[in-house]
ROSE-4610 file (N, C-alpha, C; in Angstrom, 1 decimal, always signed):
// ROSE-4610
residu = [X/X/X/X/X/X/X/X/X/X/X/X/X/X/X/X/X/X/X/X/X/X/X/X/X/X/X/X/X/X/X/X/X/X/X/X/X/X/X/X/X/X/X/X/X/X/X/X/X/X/X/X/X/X/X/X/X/X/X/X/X/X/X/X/X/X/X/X/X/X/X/X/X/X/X/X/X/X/X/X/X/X/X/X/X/X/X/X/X/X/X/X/X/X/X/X/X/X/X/X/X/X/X/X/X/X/X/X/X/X/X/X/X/X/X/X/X/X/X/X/X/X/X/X/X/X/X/X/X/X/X/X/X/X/X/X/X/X/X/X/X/X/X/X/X/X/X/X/X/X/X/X/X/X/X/X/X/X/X/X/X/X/X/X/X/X/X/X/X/X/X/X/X/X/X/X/X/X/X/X/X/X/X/X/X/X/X/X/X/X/X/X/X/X/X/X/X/X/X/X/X/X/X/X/X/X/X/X/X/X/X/X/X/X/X/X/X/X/X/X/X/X/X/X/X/X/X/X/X/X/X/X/X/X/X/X/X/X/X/X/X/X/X/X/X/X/X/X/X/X/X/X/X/X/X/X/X/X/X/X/X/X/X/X/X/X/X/X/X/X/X/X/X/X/X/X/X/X/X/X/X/X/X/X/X/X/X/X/X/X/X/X/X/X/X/X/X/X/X/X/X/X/X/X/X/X/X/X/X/X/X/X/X/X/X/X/X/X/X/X/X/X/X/X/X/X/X/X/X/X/X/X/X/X/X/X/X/X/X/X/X/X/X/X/X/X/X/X/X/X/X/X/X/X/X/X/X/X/X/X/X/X/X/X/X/X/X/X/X/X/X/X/X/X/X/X/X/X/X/X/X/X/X/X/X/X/X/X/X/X/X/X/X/X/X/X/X/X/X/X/X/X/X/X/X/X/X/X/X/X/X/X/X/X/X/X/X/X/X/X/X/X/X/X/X/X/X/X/X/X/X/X/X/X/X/X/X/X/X/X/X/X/X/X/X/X/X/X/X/X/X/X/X/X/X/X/X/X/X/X/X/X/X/X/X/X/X/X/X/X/X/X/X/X/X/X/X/X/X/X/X/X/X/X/X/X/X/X/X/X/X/X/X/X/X/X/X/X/X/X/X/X/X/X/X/X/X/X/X/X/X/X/X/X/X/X/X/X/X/X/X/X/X/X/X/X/X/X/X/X/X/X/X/X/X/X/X/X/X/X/X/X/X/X/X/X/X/X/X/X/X/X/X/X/X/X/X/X/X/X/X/X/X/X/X/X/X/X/X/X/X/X/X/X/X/X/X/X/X]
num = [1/1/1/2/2/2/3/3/3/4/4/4/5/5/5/6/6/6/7/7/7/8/8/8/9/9/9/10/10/10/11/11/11/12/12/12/13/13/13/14/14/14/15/15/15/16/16/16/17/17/17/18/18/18/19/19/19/20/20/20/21/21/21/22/22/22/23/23/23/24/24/24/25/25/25/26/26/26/27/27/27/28/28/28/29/29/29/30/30/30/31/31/31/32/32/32/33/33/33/34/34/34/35/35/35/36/36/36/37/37/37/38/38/38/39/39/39/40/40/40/41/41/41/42/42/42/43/43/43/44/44/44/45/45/45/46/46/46/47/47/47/48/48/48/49/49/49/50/50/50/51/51/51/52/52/52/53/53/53/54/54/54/55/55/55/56/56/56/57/57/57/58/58/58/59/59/59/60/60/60/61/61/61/62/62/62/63/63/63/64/64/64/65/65/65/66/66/66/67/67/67/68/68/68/69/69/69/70/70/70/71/71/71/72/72/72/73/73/73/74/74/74/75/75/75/76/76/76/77/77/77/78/78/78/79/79/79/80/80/80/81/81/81/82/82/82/83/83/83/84/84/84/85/85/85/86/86/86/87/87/87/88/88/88/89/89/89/90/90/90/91/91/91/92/92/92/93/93/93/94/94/94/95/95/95/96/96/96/97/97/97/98/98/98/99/99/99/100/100/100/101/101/101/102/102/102/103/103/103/104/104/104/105/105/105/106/106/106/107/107/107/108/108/108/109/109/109/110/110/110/111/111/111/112/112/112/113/113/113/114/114/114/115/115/115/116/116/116/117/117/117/118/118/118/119/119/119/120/120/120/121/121/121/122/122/122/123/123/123/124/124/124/125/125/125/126/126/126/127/127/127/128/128/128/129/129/129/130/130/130/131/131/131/132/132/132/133/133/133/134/134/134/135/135/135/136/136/136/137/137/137/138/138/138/139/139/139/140/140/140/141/141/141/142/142/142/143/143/143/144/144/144/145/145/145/146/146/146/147/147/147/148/148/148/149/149/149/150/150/150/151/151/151/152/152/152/153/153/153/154/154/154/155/155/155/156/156/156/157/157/157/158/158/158/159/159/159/160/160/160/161/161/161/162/162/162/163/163/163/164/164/164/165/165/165/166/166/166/167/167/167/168/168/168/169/169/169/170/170/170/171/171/171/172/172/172/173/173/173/174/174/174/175/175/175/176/176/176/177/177/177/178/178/178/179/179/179/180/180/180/181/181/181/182/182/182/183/183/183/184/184/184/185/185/185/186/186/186/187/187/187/188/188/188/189/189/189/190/190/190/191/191/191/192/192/192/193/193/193]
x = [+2.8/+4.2/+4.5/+5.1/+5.9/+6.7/+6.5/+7.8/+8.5/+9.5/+10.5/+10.8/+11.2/+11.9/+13.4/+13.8/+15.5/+16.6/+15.9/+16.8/+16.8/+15.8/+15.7/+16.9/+17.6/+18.4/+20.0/+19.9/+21.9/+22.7/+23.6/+24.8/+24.8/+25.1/+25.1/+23.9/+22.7/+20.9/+21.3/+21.8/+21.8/+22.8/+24.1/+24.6/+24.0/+23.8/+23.0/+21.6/+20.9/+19.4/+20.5/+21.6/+22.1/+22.5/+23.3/+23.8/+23.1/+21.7/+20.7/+20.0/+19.9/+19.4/+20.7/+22.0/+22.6/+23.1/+22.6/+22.4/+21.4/+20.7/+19.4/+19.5/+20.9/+20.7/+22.0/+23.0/+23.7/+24.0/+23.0/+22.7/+22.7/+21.8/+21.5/+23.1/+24.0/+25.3/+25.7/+25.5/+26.0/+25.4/+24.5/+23.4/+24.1/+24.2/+24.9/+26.3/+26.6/+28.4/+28.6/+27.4/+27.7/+27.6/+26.1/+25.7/+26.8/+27.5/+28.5/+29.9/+30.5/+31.8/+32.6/+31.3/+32.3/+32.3/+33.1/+33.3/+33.6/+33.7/+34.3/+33.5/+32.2/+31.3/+32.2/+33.1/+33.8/+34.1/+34.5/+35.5/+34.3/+32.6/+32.0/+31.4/+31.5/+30.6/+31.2/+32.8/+33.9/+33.9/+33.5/+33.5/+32.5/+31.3/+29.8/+30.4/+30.7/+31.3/+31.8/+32.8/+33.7/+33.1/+32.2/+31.5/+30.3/+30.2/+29.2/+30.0/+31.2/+32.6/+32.3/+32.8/+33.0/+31.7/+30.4/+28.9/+29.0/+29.2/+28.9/+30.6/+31.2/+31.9/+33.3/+33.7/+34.5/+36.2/+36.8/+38.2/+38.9/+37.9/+38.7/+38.8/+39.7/+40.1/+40.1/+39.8/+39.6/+39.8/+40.6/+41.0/+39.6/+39.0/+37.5/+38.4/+39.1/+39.9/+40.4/+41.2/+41.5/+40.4/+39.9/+38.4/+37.4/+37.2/+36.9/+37.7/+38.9/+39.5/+39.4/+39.3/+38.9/+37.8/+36.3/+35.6/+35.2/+36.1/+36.1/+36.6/+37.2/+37.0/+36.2/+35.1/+34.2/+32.7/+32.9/+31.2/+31.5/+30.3/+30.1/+29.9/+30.1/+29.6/+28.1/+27.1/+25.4/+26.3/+26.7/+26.9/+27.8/+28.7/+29.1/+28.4/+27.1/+26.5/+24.7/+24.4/+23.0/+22.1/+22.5/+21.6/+21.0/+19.2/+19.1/+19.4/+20.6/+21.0/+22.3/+22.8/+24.0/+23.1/+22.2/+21.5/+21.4/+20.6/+20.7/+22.5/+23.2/+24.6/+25.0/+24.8/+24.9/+24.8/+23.3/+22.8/+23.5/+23.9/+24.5/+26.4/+26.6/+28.0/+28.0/+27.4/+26.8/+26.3/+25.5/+25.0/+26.6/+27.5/+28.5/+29.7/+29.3/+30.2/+29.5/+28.4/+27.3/+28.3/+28.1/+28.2/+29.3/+30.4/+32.4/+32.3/+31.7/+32.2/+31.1/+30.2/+29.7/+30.7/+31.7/+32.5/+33.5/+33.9/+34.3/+33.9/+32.4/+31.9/+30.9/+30.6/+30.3/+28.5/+28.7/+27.1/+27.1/+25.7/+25.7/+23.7/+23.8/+22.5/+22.5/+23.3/+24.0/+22.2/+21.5/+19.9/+18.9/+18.9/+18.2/+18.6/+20.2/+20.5/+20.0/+20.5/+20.3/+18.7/+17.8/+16.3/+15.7/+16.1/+15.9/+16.4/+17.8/+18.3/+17.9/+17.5/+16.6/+15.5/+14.4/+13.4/+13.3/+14.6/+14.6/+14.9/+15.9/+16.1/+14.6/+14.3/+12.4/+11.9/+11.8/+11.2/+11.0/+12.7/+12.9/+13.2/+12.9/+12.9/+11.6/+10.5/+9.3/+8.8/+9.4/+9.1/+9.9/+10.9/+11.6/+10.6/+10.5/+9.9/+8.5/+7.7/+6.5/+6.7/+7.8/+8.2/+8.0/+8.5/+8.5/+7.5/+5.9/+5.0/+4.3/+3.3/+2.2/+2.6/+1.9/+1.5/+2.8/+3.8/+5.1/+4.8/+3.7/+4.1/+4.2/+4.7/+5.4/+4.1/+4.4/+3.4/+3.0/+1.8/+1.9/+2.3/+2.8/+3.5/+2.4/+0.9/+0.7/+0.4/+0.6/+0.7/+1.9/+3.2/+4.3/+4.7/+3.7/+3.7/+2.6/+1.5/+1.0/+1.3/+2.6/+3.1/+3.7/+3.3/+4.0/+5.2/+6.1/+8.0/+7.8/+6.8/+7.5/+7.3/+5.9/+5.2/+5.8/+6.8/+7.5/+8.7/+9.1/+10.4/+9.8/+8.7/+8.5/+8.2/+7.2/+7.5/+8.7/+9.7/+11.1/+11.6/+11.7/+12.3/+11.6/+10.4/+9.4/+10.0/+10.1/+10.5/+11.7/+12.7/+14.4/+14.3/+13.6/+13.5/+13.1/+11.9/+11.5/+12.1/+13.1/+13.9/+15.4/+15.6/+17.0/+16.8/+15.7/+15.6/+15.3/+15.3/+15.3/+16.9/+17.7/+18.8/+19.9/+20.7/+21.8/+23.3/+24.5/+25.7/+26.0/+25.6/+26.2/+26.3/+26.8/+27.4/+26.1/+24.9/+23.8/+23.1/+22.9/+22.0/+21.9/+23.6/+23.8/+23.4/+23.8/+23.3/+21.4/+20.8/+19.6/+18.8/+19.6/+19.3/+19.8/+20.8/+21.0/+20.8/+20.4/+19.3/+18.1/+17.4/+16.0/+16.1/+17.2/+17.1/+17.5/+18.3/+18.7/+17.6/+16.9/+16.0/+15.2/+14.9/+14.6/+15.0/+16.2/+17.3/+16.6/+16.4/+16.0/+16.8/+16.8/+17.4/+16.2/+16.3/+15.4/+14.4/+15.1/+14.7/+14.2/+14.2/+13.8/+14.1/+15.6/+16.4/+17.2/+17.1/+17.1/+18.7/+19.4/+20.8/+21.0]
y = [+17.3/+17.4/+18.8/+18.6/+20.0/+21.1/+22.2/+23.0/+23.6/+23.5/+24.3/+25.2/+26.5/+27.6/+27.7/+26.2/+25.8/+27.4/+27.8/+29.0/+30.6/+30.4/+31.1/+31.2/+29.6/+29.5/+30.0/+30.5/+31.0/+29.6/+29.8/+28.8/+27.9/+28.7/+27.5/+26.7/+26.9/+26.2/+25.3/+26.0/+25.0/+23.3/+24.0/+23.0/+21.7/+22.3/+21.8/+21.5/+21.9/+20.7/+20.3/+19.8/+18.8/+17.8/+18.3/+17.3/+16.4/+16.8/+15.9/+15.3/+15.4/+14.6/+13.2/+13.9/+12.7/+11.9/+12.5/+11.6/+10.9/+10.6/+9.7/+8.7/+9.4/+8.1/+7.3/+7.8/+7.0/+5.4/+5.3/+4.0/+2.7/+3.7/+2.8/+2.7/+3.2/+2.7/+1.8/+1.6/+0.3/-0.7/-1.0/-1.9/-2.6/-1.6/-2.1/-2.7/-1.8/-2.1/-3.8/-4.0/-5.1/-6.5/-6.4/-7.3/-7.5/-6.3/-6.9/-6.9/-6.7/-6.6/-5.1/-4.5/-3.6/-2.1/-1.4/+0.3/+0.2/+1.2/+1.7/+2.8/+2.2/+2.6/+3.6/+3.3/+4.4/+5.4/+5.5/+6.3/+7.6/+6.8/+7.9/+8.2/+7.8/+7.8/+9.1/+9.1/+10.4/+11.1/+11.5/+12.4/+13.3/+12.8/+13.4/+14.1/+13.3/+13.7/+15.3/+15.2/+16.3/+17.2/+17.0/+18.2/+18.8/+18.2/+18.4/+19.4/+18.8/+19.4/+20.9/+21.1/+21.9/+23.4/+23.0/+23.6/+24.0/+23.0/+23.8/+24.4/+25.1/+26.3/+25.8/+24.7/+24.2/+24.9/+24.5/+25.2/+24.1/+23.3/+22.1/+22.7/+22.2/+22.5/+21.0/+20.7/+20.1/+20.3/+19.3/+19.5/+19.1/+19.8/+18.9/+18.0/+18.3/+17.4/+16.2/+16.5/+15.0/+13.8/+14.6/+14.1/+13.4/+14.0/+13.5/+12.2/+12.5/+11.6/+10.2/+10.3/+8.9/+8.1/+9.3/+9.1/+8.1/+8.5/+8.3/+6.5/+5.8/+4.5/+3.6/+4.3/+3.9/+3.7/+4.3/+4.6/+3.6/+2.6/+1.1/+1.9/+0.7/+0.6/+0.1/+0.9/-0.1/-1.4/-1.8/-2.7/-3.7/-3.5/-4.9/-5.3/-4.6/-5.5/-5.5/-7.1/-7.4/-7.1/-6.1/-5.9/-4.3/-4.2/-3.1/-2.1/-2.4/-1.4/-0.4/-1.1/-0.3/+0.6/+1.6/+2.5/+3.5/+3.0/+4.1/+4.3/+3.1/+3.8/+4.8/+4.4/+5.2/+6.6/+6.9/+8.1/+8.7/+8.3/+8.4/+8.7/+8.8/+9.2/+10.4/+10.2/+11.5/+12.6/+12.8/+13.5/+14.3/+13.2/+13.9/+14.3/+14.0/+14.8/+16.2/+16.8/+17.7/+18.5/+17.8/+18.7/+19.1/+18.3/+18.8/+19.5/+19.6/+20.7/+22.0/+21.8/+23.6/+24.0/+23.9/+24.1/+24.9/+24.5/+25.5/+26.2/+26.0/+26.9/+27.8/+28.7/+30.4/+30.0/+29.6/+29.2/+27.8/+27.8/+25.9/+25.6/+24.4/+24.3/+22.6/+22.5/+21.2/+21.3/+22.4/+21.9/+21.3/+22.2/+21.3/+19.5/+19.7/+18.5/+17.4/+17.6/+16.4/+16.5/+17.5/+17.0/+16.2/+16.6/+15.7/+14.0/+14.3/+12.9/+12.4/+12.3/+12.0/+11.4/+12.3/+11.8/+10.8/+11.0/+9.7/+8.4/+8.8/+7.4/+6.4/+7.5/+6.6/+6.4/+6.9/+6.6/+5.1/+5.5/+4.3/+3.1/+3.3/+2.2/+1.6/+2.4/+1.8/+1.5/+1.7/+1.1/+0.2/-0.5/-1.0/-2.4/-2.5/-3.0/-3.3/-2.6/-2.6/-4.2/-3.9/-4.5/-5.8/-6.1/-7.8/-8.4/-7.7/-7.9/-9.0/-9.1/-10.6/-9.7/-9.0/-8.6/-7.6/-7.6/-6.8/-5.8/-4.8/-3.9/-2.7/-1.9/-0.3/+0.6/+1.5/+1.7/+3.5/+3.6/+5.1/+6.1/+7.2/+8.0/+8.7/+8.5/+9.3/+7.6/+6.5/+5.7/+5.7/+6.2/+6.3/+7.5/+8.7/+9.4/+9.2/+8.3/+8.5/+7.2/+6.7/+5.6/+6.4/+5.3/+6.5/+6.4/+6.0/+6.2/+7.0/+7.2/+9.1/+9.8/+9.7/+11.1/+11.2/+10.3/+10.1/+11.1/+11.2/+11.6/+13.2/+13.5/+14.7/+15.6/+14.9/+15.4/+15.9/+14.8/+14.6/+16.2/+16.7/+17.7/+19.3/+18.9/+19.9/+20.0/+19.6/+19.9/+20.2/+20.0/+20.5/+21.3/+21.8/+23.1/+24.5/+24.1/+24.6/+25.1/+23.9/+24.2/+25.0/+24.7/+25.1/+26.7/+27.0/+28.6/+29.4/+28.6/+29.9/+29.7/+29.1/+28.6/+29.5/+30.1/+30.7/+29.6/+30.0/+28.8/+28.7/+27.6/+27.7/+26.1/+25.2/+24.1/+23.5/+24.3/+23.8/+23.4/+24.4/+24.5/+23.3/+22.6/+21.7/+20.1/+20.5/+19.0/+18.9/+19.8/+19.8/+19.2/+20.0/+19.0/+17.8/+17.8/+16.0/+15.2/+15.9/+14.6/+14.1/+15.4/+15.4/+13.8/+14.0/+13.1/+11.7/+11.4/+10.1/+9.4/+10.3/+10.0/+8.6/+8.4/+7.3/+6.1/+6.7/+5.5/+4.1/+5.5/+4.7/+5.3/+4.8/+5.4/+6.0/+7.1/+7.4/+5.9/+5.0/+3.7/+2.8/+3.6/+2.7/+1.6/+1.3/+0.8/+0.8/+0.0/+0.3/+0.0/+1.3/+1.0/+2.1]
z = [+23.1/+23.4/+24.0/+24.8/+26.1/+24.9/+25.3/+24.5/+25.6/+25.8/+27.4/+26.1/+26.7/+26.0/+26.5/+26.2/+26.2/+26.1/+25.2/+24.6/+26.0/+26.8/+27.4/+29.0/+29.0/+29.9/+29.6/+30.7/+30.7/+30.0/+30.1/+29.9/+30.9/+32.5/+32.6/+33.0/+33.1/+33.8/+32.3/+31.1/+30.1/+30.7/+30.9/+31.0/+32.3/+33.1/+34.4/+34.5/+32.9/+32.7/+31.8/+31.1/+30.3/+31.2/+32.4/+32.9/+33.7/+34.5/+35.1/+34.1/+32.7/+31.7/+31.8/+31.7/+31.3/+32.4/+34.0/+35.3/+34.8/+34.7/+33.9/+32.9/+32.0/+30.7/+31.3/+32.4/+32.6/+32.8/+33.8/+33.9/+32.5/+31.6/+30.5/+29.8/+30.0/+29.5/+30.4/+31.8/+32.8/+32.6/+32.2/+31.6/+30.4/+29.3/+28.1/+28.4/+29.0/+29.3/+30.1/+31.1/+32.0/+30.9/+30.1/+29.6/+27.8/+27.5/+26.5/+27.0/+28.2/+28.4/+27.9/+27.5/+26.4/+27.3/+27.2/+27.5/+29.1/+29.6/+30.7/+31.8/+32.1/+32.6/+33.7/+34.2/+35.7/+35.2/+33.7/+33.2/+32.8/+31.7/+32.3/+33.1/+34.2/+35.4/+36.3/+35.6/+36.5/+35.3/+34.5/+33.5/+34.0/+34.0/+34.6/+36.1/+37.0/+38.3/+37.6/+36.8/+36.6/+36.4/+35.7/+35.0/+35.9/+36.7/+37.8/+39.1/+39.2/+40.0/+39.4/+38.0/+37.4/+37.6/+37.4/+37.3/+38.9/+40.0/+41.4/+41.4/+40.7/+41.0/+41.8/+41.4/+42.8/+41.6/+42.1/+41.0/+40.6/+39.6/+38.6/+37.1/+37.0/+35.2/+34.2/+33.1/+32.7/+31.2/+30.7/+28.7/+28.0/+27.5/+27.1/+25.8/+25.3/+24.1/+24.2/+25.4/+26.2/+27.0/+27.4/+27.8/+26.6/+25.7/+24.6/+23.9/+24.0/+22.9/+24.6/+25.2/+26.4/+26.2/+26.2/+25.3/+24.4/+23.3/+21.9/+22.1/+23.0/+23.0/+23.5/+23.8/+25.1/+24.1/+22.7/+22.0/+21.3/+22.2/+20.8/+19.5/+18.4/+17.2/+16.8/+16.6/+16.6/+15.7/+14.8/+14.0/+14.3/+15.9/+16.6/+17.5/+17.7/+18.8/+18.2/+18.8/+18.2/+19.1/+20.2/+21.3/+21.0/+21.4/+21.8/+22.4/+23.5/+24.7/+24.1/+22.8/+22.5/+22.4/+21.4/+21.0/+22.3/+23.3/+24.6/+24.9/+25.0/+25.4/+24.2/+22.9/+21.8/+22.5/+22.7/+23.4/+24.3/+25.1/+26.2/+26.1/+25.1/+25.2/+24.0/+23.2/+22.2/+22.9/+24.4/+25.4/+26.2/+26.3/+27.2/+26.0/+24.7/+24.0/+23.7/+23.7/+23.6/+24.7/+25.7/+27.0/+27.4/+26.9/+27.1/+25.7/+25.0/+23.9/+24.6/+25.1/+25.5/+27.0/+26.9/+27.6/+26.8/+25.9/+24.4/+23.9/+23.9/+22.9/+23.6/+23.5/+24.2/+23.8/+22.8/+22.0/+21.9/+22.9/+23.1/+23.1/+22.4/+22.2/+23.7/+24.2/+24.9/+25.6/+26.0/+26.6/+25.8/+24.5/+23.6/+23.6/+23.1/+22.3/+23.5/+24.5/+25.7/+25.7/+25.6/+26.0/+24.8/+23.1/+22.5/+22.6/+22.7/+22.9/+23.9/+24.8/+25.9/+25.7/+25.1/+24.9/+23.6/+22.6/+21.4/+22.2/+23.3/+23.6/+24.6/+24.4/+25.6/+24.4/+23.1/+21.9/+21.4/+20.9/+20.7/+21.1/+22.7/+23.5/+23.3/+23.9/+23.7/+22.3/+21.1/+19.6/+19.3/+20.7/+20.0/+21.3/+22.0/+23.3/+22.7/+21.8/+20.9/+20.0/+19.3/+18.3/+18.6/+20.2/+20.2/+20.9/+21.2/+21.0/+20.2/+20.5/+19.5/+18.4/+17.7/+16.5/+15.9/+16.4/+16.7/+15.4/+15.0/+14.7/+15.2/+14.6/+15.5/+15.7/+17.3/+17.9/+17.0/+17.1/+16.1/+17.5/+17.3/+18.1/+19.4/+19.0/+20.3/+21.2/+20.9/+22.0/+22.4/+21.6/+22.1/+23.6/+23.4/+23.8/+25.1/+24.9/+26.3/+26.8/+27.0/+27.7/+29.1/+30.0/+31.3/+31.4/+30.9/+30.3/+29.9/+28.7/+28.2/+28.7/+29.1/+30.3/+31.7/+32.1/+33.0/+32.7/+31.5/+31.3/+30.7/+29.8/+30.1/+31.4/+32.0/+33.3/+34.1/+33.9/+34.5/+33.8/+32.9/+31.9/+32.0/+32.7/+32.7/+34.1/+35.0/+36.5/+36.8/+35.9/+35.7/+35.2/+34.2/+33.6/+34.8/+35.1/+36.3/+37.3/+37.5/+38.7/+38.3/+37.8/+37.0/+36.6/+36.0/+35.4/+36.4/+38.1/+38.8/+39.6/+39.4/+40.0/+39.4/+40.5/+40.0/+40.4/+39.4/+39.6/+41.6/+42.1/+43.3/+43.5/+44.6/+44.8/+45.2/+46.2/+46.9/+45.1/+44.4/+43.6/+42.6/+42.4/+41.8/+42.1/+43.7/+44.4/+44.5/+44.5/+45.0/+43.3/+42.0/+40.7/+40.7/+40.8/+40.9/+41.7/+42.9/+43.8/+43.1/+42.8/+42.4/+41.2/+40.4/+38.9/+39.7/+41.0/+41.6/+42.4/+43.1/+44.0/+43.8/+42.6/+42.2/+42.2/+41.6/+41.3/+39.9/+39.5/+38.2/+36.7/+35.7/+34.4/+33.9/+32.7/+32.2/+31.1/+31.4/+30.9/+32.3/+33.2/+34.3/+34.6/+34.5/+35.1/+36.1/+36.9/+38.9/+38.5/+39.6/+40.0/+41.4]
């Protein structure tokens, strides 16, 4: 397993490897959203925008409280839906509440939290993907780990890290990270949109 020295980035490389992490899990909330009818995929799809607005320096202001409480209608319940995909959107809005509160707070772990939640959500994707196999029992962790989804997604974190700890706040610097995470056009679940 990778160690980044998360703690070694400014505020904002933190907030900006958060937010190319959560360009990645986005998808996996349009996925969930299409297939139950439920949440408001545009609503965060312009949140992220914002906060991306906000990182390349442009002059937006933004209530992170208000923003939040929008949010706050949009996060299924694991326990009204019998589908796997709520769990990644789970992730995925837990990620953008991380990242509008380090906007309040002067002390933010918002790089840690997104690279863990990140990599739980490839976790327990592939243990959950394991599961419905012949023999569906759960995979022990270093097959979880040398699946090329996770080494895809460490990789992915290792190269944002990279890029990001030499980047100072500027509008090019922002676009050139969130190309890098689109280019694909895949989710960190490798789901094409």
């Amino acid at each position: 397993m990778m160690q980044l020295d998360l703690n070694s980035l400014n505020l904002w490389q933190q907030q900006v490897f958060a937010a190319a992490l959560l360009q990645r899990m986005l998808p996996n909330y349009a996925y969930f959203s299409q297939a139950t009818q439920f949440g408001e995929f545009n609503l965060l799809n312009n949140q992220l925008d914002i906060i991306w607005q906000k990182l390349s320096q442009m002059p937006i202001k933004f209530n992170s409280e208000i923003q939040l409480e929008k949010l706050q209608q949009n996060i299924p319940a694991d326990i009204d839906f019998d589908i796997f995909a709520v769990y990644p959107a789970i992730d995925v809005c837990s990620g953008l509440v991380s990242l509008f509160e380090s906007f309040d707070e002067k002390e933010t772990r918002c790089a840690f939290d997104l690279s863990l939640l990140s990599l739980n959500t490839v976790s327990s994707y592939l243990t959950f993907i394991s599961a419905q196999g012949e023999d569906s029992k759960p995979p022990i962790q270093s097959e979880v780990e040398s699946d090329p989804l996770f080494v895809w997604e460490l990789e992915t974190q290792q190269e944002l890290f990279d890029m990001v700890s030499r980047f100072k706040p500027s509008k090019q610097n922002c676009q050139a990270v969130k190309a890098l995470v689109m280019q694909q056009r895949l989710s960190s679940l490798a789901i094409e949109y």
